[in-house]
C-alpha positions in Angstrom: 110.9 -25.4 110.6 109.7 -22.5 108.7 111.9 -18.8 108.6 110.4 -17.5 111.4 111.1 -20.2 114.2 114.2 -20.8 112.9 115.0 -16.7 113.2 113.9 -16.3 116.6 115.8 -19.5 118.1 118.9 -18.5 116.7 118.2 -14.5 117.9 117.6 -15.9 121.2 120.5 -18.2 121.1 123.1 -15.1 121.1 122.7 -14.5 124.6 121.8 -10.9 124.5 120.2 -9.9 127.8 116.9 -9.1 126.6 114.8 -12.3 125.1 112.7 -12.2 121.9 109.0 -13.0 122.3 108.1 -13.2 118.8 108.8 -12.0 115.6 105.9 -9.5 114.2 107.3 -8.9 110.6 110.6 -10.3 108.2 112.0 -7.5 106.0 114.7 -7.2 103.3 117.6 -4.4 104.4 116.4 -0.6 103.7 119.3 1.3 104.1 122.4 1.0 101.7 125.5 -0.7 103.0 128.5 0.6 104.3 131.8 -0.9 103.7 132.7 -4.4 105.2 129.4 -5.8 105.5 126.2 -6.9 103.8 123.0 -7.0 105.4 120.9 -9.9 105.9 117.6 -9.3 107.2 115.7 -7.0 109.2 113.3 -8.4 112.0 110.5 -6.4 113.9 110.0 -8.1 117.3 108.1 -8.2 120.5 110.5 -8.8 123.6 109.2 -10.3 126.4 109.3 -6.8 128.1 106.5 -5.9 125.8 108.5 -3.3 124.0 110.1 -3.4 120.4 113.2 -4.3 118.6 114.0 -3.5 115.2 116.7 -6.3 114.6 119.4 -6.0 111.6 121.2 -9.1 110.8 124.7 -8.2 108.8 127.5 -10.4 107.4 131.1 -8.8 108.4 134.3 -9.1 107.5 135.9 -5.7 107.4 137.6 -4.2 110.0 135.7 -0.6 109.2 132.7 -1.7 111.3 135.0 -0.7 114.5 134.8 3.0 113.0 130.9 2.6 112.2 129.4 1.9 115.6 128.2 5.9 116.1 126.7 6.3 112.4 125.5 2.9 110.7 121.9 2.5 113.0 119.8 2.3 110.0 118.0 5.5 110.3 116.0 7.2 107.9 114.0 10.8 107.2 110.8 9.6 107.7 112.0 7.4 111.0 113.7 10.2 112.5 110.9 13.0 111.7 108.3 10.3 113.0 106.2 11.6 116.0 105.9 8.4 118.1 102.7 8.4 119.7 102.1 8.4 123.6 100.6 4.8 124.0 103.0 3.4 121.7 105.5 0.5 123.0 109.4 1.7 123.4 111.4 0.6 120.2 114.8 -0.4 120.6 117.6 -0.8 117.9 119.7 -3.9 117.6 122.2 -4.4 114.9 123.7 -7.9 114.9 127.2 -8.2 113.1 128.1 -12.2 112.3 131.8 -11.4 111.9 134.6 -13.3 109.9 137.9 -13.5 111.8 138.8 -10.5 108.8 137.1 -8.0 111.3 139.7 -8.1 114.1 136.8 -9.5 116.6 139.1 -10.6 119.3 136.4 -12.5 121.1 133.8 -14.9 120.7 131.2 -12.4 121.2 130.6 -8.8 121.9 127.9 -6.7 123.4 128.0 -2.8 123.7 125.4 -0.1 124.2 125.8 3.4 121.8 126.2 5.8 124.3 122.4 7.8 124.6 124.3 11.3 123.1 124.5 9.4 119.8 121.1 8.2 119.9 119.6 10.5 117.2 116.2 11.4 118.1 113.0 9.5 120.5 112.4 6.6 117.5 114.3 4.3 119.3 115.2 4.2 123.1 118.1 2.6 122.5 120.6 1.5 120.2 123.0 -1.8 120.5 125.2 -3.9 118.9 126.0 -7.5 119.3 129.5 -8.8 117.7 129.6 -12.6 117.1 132.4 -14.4 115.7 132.1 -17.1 112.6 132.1 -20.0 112.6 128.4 -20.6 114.2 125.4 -22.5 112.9 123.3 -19.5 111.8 119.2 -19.4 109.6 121.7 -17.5 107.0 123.5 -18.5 103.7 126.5 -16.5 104.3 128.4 -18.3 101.2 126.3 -16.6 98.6 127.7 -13.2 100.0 131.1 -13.3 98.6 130.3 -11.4 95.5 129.2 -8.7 97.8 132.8 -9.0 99.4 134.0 -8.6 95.7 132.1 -6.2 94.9 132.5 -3.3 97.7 132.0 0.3 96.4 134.6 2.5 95.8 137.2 3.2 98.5 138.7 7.0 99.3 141.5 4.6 99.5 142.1 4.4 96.2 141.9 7.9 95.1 144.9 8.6 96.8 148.3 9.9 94.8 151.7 11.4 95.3 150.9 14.1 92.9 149.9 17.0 94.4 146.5 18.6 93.0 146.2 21.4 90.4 143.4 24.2 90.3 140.6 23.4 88.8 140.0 25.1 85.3 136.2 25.3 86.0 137.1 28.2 87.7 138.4 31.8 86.8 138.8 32.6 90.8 141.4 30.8 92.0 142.0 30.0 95.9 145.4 28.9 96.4 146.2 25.6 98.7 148.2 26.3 101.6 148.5 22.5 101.6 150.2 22.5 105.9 149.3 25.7 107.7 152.1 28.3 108.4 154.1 27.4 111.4 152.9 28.3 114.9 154.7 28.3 117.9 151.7 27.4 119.7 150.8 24.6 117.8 150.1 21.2 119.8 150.3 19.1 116.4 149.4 18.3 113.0 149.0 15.4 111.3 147.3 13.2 108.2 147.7 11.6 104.9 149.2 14.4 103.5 152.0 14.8 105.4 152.9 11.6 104.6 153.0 13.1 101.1 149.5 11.8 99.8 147.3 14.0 97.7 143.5 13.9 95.9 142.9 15.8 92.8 139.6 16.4 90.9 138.5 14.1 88.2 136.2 15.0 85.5 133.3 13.2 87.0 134.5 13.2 90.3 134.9 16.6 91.7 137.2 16.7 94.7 135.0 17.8 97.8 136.7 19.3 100.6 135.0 18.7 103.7 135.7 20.7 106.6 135.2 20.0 110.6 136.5 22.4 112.9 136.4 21.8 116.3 137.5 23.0 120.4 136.6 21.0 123.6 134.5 19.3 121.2 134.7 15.3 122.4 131.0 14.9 123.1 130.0 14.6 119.7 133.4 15.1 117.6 133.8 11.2 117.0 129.9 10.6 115.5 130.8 13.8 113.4 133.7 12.3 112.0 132.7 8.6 111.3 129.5 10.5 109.5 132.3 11.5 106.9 135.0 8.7 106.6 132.1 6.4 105.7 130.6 8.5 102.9 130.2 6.7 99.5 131.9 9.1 97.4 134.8 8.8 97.1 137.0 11.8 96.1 136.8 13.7 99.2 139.0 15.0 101.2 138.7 15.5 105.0 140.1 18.1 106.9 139.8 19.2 110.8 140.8 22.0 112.8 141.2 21.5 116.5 141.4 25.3 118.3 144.1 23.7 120.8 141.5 21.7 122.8 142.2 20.5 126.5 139.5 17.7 126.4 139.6 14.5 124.8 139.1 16.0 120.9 142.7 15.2 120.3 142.8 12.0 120.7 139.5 10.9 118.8 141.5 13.0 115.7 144.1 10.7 116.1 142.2 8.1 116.0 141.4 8.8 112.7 144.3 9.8 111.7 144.5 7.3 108.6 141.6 8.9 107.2 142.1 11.9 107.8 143.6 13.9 105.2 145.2 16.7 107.2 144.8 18.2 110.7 145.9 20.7 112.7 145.6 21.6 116.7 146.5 25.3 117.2 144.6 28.3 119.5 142.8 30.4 116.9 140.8 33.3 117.1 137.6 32.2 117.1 135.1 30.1 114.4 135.5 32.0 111.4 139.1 32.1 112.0 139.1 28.0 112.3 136.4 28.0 109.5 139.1 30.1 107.3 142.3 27.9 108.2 140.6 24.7 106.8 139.2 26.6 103.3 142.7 27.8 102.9 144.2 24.5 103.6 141.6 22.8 101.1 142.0 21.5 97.8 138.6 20.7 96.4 136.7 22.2 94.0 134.2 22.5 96.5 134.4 23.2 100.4 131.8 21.4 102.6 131.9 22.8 106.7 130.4 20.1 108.7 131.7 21.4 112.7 131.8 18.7 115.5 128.0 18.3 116.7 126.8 18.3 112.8 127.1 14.6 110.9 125.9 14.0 107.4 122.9 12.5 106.8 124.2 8.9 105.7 126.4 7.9 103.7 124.8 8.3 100.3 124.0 12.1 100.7 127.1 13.5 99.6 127.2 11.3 96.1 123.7 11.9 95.7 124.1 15.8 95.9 127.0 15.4 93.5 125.1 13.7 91.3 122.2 16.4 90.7 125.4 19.2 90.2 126.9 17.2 87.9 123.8 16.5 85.8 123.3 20.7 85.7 126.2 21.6 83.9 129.8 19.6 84.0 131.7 22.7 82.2 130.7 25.0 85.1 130.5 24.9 88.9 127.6 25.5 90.9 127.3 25.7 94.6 124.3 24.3 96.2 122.0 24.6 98.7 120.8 21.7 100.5 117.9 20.5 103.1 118.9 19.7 106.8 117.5 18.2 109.6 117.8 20.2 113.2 118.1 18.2 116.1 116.6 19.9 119.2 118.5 17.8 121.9 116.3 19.4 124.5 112.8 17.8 123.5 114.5 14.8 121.3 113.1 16.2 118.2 114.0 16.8 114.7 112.6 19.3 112.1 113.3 19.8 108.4 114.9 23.0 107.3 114.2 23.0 103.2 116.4 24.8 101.0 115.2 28.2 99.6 115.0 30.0 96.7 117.3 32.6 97.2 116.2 36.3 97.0 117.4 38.2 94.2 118.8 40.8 96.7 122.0 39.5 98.2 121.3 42.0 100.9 117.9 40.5 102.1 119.6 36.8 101.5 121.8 37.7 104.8 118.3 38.1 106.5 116.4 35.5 104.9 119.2 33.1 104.5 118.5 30.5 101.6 120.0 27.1 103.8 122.7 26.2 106.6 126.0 26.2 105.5 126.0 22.4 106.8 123.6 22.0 103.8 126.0 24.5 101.7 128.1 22.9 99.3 129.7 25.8 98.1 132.4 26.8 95.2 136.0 27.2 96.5 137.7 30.2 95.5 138.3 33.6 97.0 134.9 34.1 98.1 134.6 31.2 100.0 136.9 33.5 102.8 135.0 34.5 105.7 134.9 37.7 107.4 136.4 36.5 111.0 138.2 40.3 111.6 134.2 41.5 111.6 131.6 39.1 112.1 131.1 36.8 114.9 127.8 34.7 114.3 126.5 35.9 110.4 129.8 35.4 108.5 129.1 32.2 106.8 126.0 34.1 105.7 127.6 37.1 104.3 129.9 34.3 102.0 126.9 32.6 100.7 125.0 35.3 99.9 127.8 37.4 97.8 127.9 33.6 96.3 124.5 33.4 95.3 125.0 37.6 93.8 128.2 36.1 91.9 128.0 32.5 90.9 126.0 29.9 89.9 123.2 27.9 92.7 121.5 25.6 92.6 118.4 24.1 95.1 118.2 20.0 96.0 115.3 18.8 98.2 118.2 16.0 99.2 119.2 15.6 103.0 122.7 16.5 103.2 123.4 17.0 107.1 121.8 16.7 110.7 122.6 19.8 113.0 122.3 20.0 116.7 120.9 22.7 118.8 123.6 25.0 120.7 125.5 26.4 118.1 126.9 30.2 118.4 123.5 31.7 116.5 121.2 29.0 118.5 118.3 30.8 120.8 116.8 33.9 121.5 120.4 35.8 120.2 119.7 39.7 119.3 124.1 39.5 119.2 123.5 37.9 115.7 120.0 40.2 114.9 122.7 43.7 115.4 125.6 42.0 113.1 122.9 41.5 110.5 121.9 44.7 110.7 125.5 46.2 110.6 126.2 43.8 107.5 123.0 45.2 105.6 123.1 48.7 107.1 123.7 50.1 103.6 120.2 48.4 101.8 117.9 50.7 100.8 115.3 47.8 100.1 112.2 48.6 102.3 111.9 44.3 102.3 115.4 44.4 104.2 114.1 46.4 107.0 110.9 44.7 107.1 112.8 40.9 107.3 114.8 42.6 110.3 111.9 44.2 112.0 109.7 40.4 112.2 113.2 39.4 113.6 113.4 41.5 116.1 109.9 40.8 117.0 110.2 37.2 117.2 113.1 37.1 119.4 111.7 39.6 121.6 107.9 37.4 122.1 110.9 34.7 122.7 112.6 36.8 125.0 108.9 37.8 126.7 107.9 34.1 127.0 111.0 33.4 128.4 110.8 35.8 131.2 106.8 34.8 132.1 107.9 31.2 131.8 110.7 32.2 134.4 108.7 34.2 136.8 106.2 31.7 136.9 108.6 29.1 138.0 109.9 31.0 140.6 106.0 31.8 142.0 105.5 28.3 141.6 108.4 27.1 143.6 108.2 29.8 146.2 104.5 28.4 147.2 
């Protein structure tokens, strides 16, 4: 019985509800691993609905897969930027785990179905995962695995200490750690690693990266945004989240996490930059990373690789970086690639024409890194990265470092953040400042003008 029979009888064994017709193609794994398992192979099938499934077979035996379900589908830049053409069978995603009794699978089998808000843009339809519990006679040599058991990458586990961290002496500016935020009497908890008196500190080729999530009402997406970042490969980060005092279910998805998080706080605040501000304080990296709760990273490799190309640069100095994003437009299902600029040498006209999103902005911690909450309300994070770029060192990296979703506060046809951009730059005298602000203004007002027609046009329509 050659590969492929033997593949498809033991695929359609496992009961899952929809049957394999045939198997079009047998692949070797694409995307890097994350902890606790080791991929197999990778099938492309035709069901008997007529549609496609892209099939991952994996080998389990940590318990991490539990926290993996939201971010570990397999997906790639040039999958998720793919138009998928009109006449073009549904694809489906199927991610088969054969799990040792090592993963805490407390039944013989299990089916479940990623909920459609996770999904990540129209490649696949849907995404599912089928848990099955070893022993079972399976195509697949799962003894010759155990090196890869061995052999796991490095844990964030293990980069824990009781030694609280030092300032860096890359740096002249110096932020201070608040390491647990000033008592508030409004405060509905606070939690993580560090209160249990666990630290990170920077290592020479390991700068400690502070990643920060803040979050309020946030449950729809706040779990995938935090499973994004407890299953990065690199290892010496440090994650911190700021709930505003939500009354939704955002609490309890922190705490869920609790274990890897390393600090967290639930507490009103007074708006973003406020939130934004409490976890840069609280931070003890040499850099500060804000992904918010409908942002994920990329994968899990993006944060080592932008690491990587810093510490190739220079490893006496810091240097912030810009990265590439993808934004997700939830609306239409599709994803676009915002590149990484070169910034201008104005600072000024780098508030207009900003260089990157500051989920692609992995930026130096130190005094500057504070954000003007008491003024701004949408361009804040803006204002920091360009007086950055004016002070420090940057640097540009075509690397995918996050995936944004549509709906943030400076989302849409918003002439709130044009005016704060002009009140931050109201002091340039650089005729290419007023010009960038001008072709603003014009291009949310055609928005704003299409938007109008497009309404009136409805209504005439609906009124015949």
């Amino acid at each position: 019985m050659d590969d492929s029979t033997q593949y498809l009888s033991f695929l359609n064994s496992l009961g899952f509800p929809v049957q394999q017709q045939k198997i079009i193609e047998i692949k070797s794994h694409s995307i890097s691993n994350l902890t606790g398992w080791q991929d197999l192979k990778t099938l492309v099938c035709l069901a008997e609905t007529g549609e496609i499934y892209d099939i991952d077979f994996r080998y389990a035996w940590g318990s991490e897969i539990w926290q993996q379900n939201l971010v570990d589908h397999g997906w790639c830049e040039s999958t998720l930027l793919a138009k998928k053409p009109e006449n073009e069978s549904k694809r489906h995603k199927l991610i088969i785990y054969l799990c040792e009794p090592t993963t805490k699978l407390n039944q013989k089998q299990k089916i479940a179905t990623v909920p459609q808000r996770f999904v990540i843009g129209s490649y696949w339809e849907t995404v599912n995962h089928l848990y099955q519990l070893l022993p079972i006679d399976c195509p697949f040599e799962l003894q010759d695995i155990q090196k890869a058991k061995d052999s796991t990458s490095k844990k964030r586990s293990n980069f824990l200490t009781k030694q609280k961290p030092v300032a860096t002496t890359k740096t002249k500016d110096i932020l201070p750690t608040t390491f647990s935020l000033p008592p508030d009497s409004r405060r509905i908890g606070e939690g993580g690693l560090r209160t249990q008196g666990l630290y990170r500190n920077s290592l020479n080729q390991l700068p400690l990266v502070s990643v920060i999530t803040i979050v309020f009402n946030g449950e729809k997406y706040l779990e995938q945004t935090i499973q994004s970042i407890v299953n990065s490969s690199y290892p010496n980060l440090e994650y911190i989240v700021i709930d505003g005092g939500s009354t939704d279910n955002s609490l309890a998805i922190i705490k869920k996490y609790e274990d890897d998080l390393d600090y967290w706080v639930s507490e009103p605040d007074r708006g973003i930059y406020d939130a934004m501000n409490k976890g840069t304080i609280a931070a003890s990296g040499d850099y500060t990373l804000h992904i918010n709760a409908d942002d994920l990273l990329f994968d899990s490799q993006c944060l080592a690789t932008v690491i990587n190309e810093i510490q190739k640069t220079n490893q006496e100095q810091l240097s912030n970086l810009f990265s590439s994003v993808l934004f997700y437009r939830i609306d239409k299902e599709t994803l676009s690639k915002r590149a990484a600029t070169t910034p201008q040498s104005d600072p000024m006209l780098n508030i207009v024409k900003v260089p990157g999103s500051h989920q692609g902005f992995l930026g130096i911690r130190n005094s500057k890194s504070i954000f003007k909450s008491d003024l701004y309300l949408i361009v804040a994070e803006r204002i920091v990265m360009s007086e950055k770029i004016k002070q420090e060192r940057s640097a540009i990296s075509t690397t995918t470092l996050a995936i944004f979703r549509s709906g943030g506060v400076s989302y849409g046809i918003n002439f709130a953040m044009l005016n704060e951009m002009q009140r931050a730059t109201a002091t340039s005298r650089n005729p290419q400042v007023f010009f960038a602000l001008l072709t603003e203004y014009l291009r949310l007002s055609l928005l704003w003008f299409g938007k109008i027609t497009g309404l009136i046009k409805l209504k005439q329509k609906i009124s015949q």
